[in-house]
C-alpha positions as CSV (number, residue, x, y, z in Angstrom):
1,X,-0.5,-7.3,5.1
2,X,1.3,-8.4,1.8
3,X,0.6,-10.7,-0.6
4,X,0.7,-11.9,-3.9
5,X,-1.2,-14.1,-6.7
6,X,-0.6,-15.1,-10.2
7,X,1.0,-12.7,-11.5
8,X,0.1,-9.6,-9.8
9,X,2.0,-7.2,-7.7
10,X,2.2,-7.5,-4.1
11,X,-0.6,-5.6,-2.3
12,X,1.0,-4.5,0.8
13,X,-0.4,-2.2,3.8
14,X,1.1,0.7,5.3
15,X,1.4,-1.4,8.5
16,X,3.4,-4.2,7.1
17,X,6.1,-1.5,5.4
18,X,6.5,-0.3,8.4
19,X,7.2,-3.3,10.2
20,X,9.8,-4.1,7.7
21,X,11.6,-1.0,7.9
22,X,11.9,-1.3,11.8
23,X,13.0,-4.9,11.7
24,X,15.2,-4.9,8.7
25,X,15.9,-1.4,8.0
26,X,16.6,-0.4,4.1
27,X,17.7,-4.0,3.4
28,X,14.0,-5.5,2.2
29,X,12.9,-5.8,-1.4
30,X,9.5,-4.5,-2.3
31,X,6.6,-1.9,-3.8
32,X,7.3,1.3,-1.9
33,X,10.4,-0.4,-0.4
34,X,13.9,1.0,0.0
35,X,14.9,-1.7,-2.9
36,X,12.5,-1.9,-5.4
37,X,10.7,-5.0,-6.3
38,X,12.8,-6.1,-9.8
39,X,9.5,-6.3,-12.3
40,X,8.7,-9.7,-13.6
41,X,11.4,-11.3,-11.0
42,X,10.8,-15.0,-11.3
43,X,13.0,-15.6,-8.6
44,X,11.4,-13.0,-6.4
45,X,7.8,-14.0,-6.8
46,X,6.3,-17.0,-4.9
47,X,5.1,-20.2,-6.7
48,X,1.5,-21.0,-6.9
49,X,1.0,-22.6,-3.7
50,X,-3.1,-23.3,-4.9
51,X,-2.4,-27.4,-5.5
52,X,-0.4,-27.5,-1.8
53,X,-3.0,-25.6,-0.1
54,X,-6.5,-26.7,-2.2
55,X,-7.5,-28.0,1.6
56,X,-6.0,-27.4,5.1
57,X,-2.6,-29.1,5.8
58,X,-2.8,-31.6,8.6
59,X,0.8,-31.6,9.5
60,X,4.5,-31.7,8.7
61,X,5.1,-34.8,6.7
62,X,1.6,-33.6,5.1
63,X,2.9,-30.4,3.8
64,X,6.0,-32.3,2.4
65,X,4.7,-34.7,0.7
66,X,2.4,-31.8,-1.3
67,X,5.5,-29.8,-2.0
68,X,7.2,-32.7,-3.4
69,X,3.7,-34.0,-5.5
70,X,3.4,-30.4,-7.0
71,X,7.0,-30.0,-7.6
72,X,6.7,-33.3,-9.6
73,X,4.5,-31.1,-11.8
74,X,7.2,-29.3,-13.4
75,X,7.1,-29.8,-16.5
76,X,11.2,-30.3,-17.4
77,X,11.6,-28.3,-20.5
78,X,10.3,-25.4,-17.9
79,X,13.5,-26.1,-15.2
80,X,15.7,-26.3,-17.9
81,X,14.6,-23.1,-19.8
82,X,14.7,-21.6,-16.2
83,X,18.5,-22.9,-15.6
84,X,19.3,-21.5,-18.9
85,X,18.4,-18.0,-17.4
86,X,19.9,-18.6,-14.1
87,X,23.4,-19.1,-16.3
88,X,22.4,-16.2,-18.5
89,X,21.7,-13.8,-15.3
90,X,24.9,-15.2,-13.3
91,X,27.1,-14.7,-16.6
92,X,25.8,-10.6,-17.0
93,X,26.2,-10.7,-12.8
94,X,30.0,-11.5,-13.8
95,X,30.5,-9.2,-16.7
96,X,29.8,-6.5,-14.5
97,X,31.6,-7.3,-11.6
98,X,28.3,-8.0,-9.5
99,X,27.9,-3.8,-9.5
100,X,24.3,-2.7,-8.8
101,X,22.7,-1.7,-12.0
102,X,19.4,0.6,-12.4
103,X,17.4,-0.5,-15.6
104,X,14.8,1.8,-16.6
């Protein structure tokens, strides 16, 4: 089992790592994973799903319609602070020629 909240680390089981590697090999992302889990990875970690599942979702159009309401949320000084670091990440991804590099 894996799963994350707030800001913590995944907690993952032996059992679901090694799941992963027989299904996808050394191509996931994650703690004790053949590519590490980038630290503090907003892109990476999951949104607080607590407003869309406060109670149990009664079906499709259900679950939509609380994805858009908490989406709706977002404040939008927060998606345009978070664009601004998609262009700064994309612009560094360019400068070095998309290359893989390890930052300790």
């Amino acid at each position: 089992m894996c799963f994350q909240h707030d800001v913590a680390p995944a907690h993952c089981t032996n059992g679901v790592s090694g799941f992963l590697d027989e299904i996808f090999g050394n191509r996931w992302i994650g703690r004790g994973g053949p590519i590490a889990w980038p630290p503090r990875s907003s892109e990476l970690n999951p949104l607080d799903f607590d407003r869309v599942f406060v109670s149990p979702v009664n079906d499709l159009p259900d679950l939509g319609a609380r994805i858009r309401e908490t989406i709706a949320t977002v404040p939008k000084d927060m998606l345009e602070r978070t664009w601004q670091e998609i262009e700064y990440r994309f612009d560094i991804v360019r400068a070095i020629n998309g290359a893989h590099v390890e930052v300790y």
